[in-house]
Structures are given as structure tokens and as C-alpha cells.
C-alpha positions, 0 to 999 in steps of 0.5 A, spaced: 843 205 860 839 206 866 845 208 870 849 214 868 850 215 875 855 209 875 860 213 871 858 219 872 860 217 880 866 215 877 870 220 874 868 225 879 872 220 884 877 219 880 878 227 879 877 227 887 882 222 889 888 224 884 887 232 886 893 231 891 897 227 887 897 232 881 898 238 885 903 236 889 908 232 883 906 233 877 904 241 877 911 242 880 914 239 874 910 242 869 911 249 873 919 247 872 919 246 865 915 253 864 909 250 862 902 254 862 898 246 863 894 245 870 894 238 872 889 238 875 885 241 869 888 238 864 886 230 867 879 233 869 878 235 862 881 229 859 876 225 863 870 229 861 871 228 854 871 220 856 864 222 859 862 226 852 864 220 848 859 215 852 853 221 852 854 221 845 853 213 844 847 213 849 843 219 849 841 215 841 838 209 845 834 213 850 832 219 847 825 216 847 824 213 853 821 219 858 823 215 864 831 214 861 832 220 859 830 225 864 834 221 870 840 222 865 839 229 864 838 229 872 844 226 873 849 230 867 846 237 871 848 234 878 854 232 875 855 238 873 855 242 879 859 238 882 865 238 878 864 246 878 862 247 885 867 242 888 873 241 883 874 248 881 872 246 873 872 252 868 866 253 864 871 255 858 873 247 857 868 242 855 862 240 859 856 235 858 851 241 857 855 242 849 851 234 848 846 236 851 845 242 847 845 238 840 839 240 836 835 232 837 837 232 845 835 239 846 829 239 843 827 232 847 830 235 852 826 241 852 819 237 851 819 232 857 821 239 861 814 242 858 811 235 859 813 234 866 811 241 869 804 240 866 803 235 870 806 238 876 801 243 875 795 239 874 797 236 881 798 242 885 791 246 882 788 239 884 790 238 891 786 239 897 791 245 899 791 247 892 788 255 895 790 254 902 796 258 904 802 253 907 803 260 913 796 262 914 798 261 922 804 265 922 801 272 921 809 276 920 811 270 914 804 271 910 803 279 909 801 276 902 796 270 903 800 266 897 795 260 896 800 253 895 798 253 888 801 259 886 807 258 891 809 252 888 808 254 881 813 260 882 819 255 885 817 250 879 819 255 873 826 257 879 829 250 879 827 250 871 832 256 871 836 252 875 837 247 870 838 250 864 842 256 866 849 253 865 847 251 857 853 254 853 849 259 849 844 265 850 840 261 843 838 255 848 836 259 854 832 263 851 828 258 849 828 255 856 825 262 857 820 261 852 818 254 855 817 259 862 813 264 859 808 258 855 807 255 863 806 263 865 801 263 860 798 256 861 798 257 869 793 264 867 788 261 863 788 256 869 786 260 874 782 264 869 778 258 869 777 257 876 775 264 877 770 264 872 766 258 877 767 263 882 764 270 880 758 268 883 762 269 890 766 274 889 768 275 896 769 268 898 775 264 900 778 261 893 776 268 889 780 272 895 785 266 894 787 267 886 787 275 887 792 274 892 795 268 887 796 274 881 799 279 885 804 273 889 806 271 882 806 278 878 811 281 884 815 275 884 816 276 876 817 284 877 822 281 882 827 277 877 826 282 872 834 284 874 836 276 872 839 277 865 
């Protein structure tokens, strides 16, 4: 159950060792009989299916150890993008998100995505670098004067996106979505809290350093306004 990689890793060479085989006999035969099936798919298809059937008995066993679970879903994400980057798979064929998608697994998979962040967000407001900009010594990249702390959080809520953005249907998105909005909310309050220890030095540095935070993080939003 710790291991879903072993099998993952397996399919994948397998559909990459087999691919020239496919194209250069079988798919000439199937061209002949005046057959529409593609080789290289339909072996590929079959293959994922196998890993479907597996997913389905494991994610039961795990579905409640954080650890197990998020390494699985780690995995199946860096499986999928393999076999649609490198080997050409089509997203109108089965794919592991379908299992993932499943009300137990997703509603799992959506609560230990909000329990991680939280506590990457604990950490980085926490840090000694949390208000200092990482490229305050480079005056052309830092015309906003973005603190770590919001610039972190900005690429959290983009590689959450990143994960979630290939599931089947709109319904799920939007709900990754929502979780993203209640971080958003969550991070506001934070920094709320933060200023609010500060009004006393309204020009010092940590208060200068959450304006520039609002403003980074409200143009950065203003600026994914056209993702759909």
C-alpha cells in the first residue's frame, strides 16, 4: 500500500517499451483490416483500466491514513501527466481522476488538501523571512516589494490548481475552487491579525510589508480572473 509508484512505474514502461512495437506491426494490420482501433491506445487503455481495478481495492485501506493517502494521490497526479504529456493518452479514455473523483475518496482527498495547506500556511507566516522579500537586493525584479509570505502563499493556491485541474468534471473543480477561496479568506484574517499588533507603527516595516502583501496577492488574482 506504501508503493503505488511500483505499479504505476510499471504500466508506464510498459506502454513505453511496447510503443514501437505496436506502431510498426500491429497498427499496419489493423490499417489493412480498415479498423478505426489505435494500437498504441487501446494497449494503453487496457493497461489503465488494470490500474483502475487496483485503486479501487487499495484506496479503502488507506483512505484514512494521511500519510498513505497523499503519497497515493501524489503518485496517480504524477502518473497522470506522464501518460498524457509523454505517451499521447486521450482525456476522453478512462483515467485514474474518475477514481479519485468518487465521492469518499474526493471529499478525503479535498480535507487532507485543506489540512496540508493549513499548515504550510502556519509555517510560512511563522518563519523568520515570513515579511522579508526574497529579491529586495534586485531593484528591477522587486518593484512590488512582495514579503515571502504572500509569494509563498500565491504559488500554494497555483500548484493546488495544478493538482486538481485535470478531474473529469466542472462539479469537482468548483469545489477545489471553493477550498481556495476559504485559504484566501483564512490567509486575510491572518494577516488581519497581524496588522492589528502593528497599527501603533503604522509606517514600520511589517506594516509597509502587508500593504505590499494585499496588493501582490489582489493583482496576482485580478490576473487569473481570465482562467476559466
Amino acid at each position: 500500500l506504501n508503493k503505488p509508484e511500483w505499479y504505476l512505474t510499471q504500466v508506464l514502461m510498459w506502454i513505453g517499451n511496447h510503443s514501437k512495437f505496436l506502431d510498426d506491426k500491429i497498427q499496419p494490420i489493423l490499417d489493412k483490416a480498415g479498423s478505426s482501433v489505435n494500437a498504441g491506445l487501446e494497449f494503453s487503455r487496457a493497461l489503465v483500466m488494470l490500474i483502475l481495478e487496483k485503486l479501487a481495492a487499495d484506496i479503502p485501506c488507506l483512505l484514512y491514513d494521511d500519510t498513505l493517502f497523499c503519497h497515493l494521490v501524489d503518485e496517480v497526479l504524477l502518473f497522470e501527466r506522464e501518460l498524457y504529456s509523454v505517451h499521447g493518452y486521450l482525456s476522453s479514455l478512462p483515467s485514474c481522476m474518475h477514481i479519485l473523483s468518487e465521492e469518499s475518496c474526493f471529499q478525503r482527498w479535498l480535507t487532507v488538501e485543506k489540512k496540508f495547506a493549513l499548515q504550510k500556511m502556519d509555517s510560512m507566516l511563522s518563519s523568520e523571512a515570513a515579511w522579508i522579500s526574497q529579491y529586495r537586493d534586485i531593484t528591477d525584479v522587486d518593484e512590488m516589494k512582495v514579503p515571502d509570505c504572500a509569494e509563498t502563499f500565491m504559488t500554494l493556491l497555483l500548484v493546488i490548481t495544478d493538482r486538481y485541474k485535470n478531474l473529469p468534471t466542472a462539479s469537482r473543480k468548483l469545489q477545489f475552487l471553493g477550498l481556495q477561496k476559504e485559504l484566501v479568506d483564512d490567509f486575510r484574517i491572518r494577516l488581519t491579525q497581524v496588522m492589528k499588533e502593528e497599527t501603533r507603527a503604522s509606517l514600520g516595516f511589517r506594516y509597509c510589508a502587508i500593504l505590499n502583501a494585499v496588493n501582490y496577492i489582489a493583482t496576482v488574482l485580478a490576473d487569473w480572473a481570465d482562467n476559466v
